[in-house]
C-alpha positions as CSV (number, residue, x, y, z in Angstrom):
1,X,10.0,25.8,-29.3
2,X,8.2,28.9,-29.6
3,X,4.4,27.3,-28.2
4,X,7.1,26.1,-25.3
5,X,8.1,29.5,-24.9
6,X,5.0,31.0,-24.9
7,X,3.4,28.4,-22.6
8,X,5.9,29.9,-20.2
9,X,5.1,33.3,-20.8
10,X,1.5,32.8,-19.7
11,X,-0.2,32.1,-23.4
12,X,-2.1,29.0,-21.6
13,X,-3.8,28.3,-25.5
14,X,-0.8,27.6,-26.5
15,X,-0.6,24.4,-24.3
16,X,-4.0,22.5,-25.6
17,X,-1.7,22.9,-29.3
18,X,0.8,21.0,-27.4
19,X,-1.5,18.8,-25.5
20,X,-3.4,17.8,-28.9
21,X,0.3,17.3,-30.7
22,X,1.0,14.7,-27.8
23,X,-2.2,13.2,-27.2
24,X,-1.4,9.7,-29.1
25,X,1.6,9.6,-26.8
26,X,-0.4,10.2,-23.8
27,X,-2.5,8.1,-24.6
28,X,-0.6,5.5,-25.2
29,X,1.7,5.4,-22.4
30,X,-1.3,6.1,-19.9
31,X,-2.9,2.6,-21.9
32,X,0.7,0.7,-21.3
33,X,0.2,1.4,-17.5
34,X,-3.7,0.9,-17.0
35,X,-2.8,-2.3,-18.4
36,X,-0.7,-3.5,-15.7
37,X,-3.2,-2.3,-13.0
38,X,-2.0,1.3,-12.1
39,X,-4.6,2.8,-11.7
40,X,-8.0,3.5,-13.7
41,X,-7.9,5.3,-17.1
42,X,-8.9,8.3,-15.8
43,X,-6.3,9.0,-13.1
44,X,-3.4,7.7,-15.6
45,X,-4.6,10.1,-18.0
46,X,-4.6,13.3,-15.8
47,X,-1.3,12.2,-14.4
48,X,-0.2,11.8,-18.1
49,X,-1.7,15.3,-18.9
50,X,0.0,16.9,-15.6
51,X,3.5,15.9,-16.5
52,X,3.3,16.8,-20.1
53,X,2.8,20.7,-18.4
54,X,5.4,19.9,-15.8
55,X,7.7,19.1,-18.8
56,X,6.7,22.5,-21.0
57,X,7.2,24.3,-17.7
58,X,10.4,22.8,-16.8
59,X,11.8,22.2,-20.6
60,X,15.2,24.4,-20.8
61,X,14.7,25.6,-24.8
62,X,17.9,26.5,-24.6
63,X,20.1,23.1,-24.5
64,X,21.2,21.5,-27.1
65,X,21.1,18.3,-28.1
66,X,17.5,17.0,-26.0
67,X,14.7,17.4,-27.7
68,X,11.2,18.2,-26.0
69,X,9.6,14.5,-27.3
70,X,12.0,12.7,-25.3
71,X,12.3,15.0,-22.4
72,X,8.2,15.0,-22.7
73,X,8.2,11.1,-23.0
74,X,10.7,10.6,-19.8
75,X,8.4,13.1,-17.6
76,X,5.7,11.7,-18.4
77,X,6.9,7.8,-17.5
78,X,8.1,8.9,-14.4
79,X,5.0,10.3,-13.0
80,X,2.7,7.2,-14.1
81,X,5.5,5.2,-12.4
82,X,5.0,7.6,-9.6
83,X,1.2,6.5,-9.5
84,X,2.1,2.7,-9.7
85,X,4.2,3.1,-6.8
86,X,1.6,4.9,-5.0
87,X,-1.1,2.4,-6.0
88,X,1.1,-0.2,-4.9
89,X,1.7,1.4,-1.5
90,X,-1.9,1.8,-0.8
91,X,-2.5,-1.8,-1.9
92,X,0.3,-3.5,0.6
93,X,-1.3,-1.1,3.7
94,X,-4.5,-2.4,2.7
95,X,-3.4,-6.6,3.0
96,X,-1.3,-5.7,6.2
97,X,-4.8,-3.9,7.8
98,X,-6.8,-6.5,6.6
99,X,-4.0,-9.3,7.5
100,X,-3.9,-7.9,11.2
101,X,-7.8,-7.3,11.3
102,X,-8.0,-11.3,10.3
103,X,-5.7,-11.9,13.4
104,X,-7.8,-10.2,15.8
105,X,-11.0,-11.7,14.4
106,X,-9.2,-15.4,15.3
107,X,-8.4,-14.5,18.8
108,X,-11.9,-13.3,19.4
109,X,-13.9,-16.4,18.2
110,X,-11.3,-18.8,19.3
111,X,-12.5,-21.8,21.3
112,X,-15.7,-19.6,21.8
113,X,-14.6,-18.1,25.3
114,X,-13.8,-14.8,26.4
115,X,-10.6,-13.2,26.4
116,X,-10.1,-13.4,30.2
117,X,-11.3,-16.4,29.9
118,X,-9.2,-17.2,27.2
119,X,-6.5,-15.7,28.6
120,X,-6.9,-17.6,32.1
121,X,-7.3,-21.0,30.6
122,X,-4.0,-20.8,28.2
123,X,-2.1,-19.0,29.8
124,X,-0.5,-21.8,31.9
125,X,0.7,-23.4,28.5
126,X,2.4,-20.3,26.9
127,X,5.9,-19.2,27.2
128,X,6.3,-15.7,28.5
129,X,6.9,-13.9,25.0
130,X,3.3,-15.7,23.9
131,X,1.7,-14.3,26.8
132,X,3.1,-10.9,26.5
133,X,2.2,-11.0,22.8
134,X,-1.6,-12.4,24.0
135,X,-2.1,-9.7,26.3
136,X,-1.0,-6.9,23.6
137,X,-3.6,-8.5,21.1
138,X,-6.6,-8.2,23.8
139,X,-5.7,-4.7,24.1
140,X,-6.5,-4.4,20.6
141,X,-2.7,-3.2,19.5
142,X,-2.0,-4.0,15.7
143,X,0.8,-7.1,14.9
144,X,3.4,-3.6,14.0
145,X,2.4,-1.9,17.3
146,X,3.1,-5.5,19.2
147,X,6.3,-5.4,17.6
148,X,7.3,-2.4,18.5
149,X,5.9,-2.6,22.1
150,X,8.1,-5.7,22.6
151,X,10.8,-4.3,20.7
152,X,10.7,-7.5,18.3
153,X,9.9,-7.9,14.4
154,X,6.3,-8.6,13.0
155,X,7.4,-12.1,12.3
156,X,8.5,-12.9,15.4
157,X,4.9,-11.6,16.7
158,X,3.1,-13.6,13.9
159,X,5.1,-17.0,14.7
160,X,4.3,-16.5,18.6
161,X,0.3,-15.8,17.2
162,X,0.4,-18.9,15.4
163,X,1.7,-20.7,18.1
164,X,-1.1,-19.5,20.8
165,X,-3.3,-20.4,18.2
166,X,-2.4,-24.1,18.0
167,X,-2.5,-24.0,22.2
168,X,-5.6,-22.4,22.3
169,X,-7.3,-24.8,19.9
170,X,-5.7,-28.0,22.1
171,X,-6.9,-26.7,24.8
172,X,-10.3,-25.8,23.4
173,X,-10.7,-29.3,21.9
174,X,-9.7,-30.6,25.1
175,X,-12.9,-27.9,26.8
176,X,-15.2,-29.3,24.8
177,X,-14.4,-33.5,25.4
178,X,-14.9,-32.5,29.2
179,X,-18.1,-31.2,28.9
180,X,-19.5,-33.6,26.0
């Protein structure tokens, strides 16, 4: 309690005894999460490092009954959940950019025309909702900013871009028989 106390009092040489007393449980825990892909070795160790202080800092010496292992232990698997969270947060914006980007990319190359011309040629064929959903692609709008646009959920906007995709190829295989 006392290298607690006088980490709080300023006595910052006092932490790297506590750091070195914890290190096997640092490390461990910090191994336990780079393990199930939270993050590199590195990161998990400074996050592991960062809430061992945050526990000395926060630690109230004066309750009974908790000791500073456990209360270390707890702090220190919340914040390396914290990080998985994160990581895994980054990761799902990632696939939905990438996802949308890969939507785009098929309108642009499908049948090999334009988008007016595109656009022009299908258009006859699609319901209202798939044209509307069309139009917001060619303006280069995001599946989430379609969806909002037409006040409607992504899904509904992916089903309706699968759907002008199956048209568009018809209609493209049907292009190319006339001029073969």
């Amino acid at each position: 309690m006392k290298l607690i106390t006088n980490v709080k009092n300023g006595k910052n040489e006092d932490f790297d005894v506590i750091r070195s007393m914890y290190d096997p449980l640092i490390k461990d825990m910090a191994k336990s999460f780079e393990d199930s892909g939270s993050g590199s070795p590195e990161d998990l160790l400074d996050e592991a490092e960062r809430a061992l202080l945050k526990a000395v800092l926060s630690f109230d010496t004066e309750k009974e009954g908790i000791t500073f292992g456990l209360y270390a232990k707890i702090c220190i698997r919340n914040a390396l959940i914290s990080v998985r969270r994160a990581n895994a947060a980054r990761k799902k914006k990632q696939s939905k950019a990438k996802r949308e980007q890969n939507v785009k990319f098929r309108f642009s190359v499908a049948g090999g025309l334009g988008a007016a011309e595109m656009l022009t040629k299908i258009e006859k064929s699609l319901s209202p909702y798939e044209a509307q959903v069309l139009r917001e692609f060619f303006d280069s709008k995001s599946a989430s900013e379609v969806a909002l646009s037409l006040g409607t959920s992504e899904k509904s906007v992916y089903n309706a871009v699968f759907r002008i995709r199956r048209k568009a190829k018809e209609l493209s295989a049907e292009h190319r028989n006339d001029h073969e």
